[in-house]
C-alpha positions in Angstrom: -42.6 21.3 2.9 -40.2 24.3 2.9 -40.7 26.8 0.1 -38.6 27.7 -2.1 -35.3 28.6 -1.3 -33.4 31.0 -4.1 -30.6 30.1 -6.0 -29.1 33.5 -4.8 -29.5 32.7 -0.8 -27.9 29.5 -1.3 -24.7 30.8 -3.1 -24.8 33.7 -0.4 -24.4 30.8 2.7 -22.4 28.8 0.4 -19.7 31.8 0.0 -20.4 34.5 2.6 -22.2 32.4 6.0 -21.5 33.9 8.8 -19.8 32.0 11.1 -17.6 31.3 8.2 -16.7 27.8 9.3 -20.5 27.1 8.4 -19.6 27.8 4.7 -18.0 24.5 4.4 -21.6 23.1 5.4 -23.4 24.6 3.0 -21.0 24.0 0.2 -21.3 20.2 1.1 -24.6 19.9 0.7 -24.7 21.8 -1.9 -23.1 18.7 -4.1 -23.7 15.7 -1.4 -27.2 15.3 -1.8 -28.7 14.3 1.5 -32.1 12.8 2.5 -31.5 12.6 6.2 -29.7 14.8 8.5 -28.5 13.8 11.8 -27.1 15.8 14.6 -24.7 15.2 17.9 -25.6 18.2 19.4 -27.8 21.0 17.9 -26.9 24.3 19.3 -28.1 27.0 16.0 -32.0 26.1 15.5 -31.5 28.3 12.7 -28.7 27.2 11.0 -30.3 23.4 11.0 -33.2 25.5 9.0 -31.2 26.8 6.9 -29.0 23.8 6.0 -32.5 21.6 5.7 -33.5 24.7 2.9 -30.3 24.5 1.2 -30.6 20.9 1.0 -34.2 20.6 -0.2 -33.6 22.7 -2.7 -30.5 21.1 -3.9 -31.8 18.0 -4.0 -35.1 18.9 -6.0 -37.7 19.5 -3.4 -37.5 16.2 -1.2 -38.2 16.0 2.1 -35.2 16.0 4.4 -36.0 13.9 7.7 -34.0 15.0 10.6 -32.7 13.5 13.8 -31.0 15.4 16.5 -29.4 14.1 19.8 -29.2 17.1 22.1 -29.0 18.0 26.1 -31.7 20.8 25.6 -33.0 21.1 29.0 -30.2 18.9 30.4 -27.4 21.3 30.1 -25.6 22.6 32.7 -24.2 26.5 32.6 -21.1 25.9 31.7 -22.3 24.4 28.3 -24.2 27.2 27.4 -28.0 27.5 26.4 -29.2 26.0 24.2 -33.0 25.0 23.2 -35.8 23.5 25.4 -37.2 20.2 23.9 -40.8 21.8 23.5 -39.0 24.9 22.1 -37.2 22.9 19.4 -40.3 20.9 18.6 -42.4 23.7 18.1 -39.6 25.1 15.8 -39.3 22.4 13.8 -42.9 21.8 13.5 -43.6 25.2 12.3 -41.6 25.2 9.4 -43.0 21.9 8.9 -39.7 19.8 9.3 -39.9 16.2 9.8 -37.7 16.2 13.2 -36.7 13.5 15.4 -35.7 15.0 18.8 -33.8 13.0 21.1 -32.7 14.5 24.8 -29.8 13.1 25.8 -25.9 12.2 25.6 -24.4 10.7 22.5 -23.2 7.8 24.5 -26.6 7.0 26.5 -29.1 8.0 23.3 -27.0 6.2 20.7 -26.8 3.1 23.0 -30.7 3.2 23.2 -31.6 4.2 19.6 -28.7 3.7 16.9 -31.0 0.9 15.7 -33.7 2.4 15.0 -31.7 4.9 13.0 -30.4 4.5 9.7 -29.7 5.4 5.8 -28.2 8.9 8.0 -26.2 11.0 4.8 -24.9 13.7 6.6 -23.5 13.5 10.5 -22.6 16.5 12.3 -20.9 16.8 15.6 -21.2 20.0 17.3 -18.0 20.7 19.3 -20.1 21.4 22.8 -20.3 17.1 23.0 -18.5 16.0 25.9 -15.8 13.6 24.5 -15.8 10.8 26.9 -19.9 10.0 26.0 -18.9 10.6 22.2 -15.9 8.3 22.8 -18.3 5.6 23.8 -20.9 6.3 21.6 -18.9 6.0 18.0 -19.7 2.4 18.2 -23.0 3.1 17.5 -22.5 5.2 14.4 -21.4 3.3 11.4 -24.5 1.2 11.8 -27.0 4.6 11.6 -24.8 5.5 8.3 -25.2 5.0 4.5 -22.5 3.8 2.4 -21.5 7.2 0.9 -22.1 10.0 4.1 -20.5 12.3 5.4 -19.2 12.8 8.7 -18.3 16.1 9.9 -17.1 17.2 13.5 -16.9 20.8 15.0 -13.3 21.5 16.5 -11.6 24.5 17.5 -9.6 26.5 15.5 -7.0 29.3 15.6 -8.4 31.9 17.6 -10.8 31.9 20.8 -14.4 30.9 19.5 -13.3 30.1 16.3 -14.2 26.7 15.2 -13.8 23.8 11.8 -15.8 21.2 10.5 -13.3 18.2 10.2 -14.3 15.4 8.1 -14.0 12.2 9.4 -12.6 9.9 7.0 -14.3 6.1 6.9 -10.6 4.7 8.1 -10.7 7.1 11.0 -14.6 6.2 11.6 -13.7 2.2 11.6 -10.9 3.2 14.0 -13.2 5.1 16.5 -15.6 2.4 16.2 -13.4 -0.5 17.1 -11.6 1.2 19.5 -12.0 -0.9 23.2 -15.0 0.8 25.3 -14.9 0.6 28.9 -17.7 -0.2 30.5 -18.4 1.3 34.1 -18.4 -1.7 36.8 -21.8 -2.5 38.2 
């Protein structure tokens, strides 16, 4: 388990995070209790921390179980860095967070593993996801969700490199999820 994370830090990220955009994260789960934390794309080891801290402490001390869907080794340049696999493991495991790391695509991990995930409160959706494997893949995600989360997805906003977290609303979520998929021919 984490240790104790100060009322003080927590209003800090809540009101003064830097990137600001991530303030909107913080003051979410700040009164959206969450037990499990699930991520399309995990580019900031140490904001994940730091949102798992806030949480824990929010929510009286429980353990938050996280599950993250990420490229790590997989990326290509143009996407950026990001973490290794091993990298994130050992991260996670350090600060003694119950992670479970999946390398992959939205579309291709979700297709293997969205039932075998579940009760997910919070959803975040970096905005490095490529949009035709999320396209496919939001089939997969009202099954991983509980009845009252949250689902939050990065976009762009105003200037270069400056980014949102949208909320996506439940209509909007059956609407992605219904939409027709097309499958690749064989």
């Amino acid at each position: 388990m984490l240790p104790s994370f100060g009322g003080l830090k927590r209003l800090y990220l809540r009101h003064f995070a830097k990137p600001p955009h991530d303030q909107s994260l913080f003051r979410l789960v700040h009164r959206h209790p969450i037990a499990k934390l699930a991520l399309l794309g995990m580019s900031d080891l140490e904001r994940t921390q730091r949102l798992i801290e806030v949480a824990q402490a929010d929510n009286g001390g429980v353990n938050i179980e996280l599950i993250a869907v990420d490229k790590f080794e997989m990326r290509t340049p143009a996407e950026g860095a990001g973490s290794t696999l091993k990298a994130a493991h050992r991260f996670f495991a350090a600060k003694e967070i119950k992670a479970r790391l999946l390398p992959g695509d939205p579309q291709s991990v979700l297709t293997a593993s969205a039932n075998s995930i579940s009760g997910v409160d919070l959803l975040l959706i970096a905005a490095d996801q490529d949009r035709e494997s999320l396209s496919r893949a939001w089939f997969y995600v009202p099954r991983m969700l509980h009845a009252a989360a949250e689902v939050l997805i990065e976009e762009p906003h105003g200037k270069a490199g400056e980014f949102v977290w949208r909320n996506i609303t439940h209509d909007e979520l059956k609407q992605l999820a219904n939409k027709p998929r097309h499958r690749r021919a064989a």
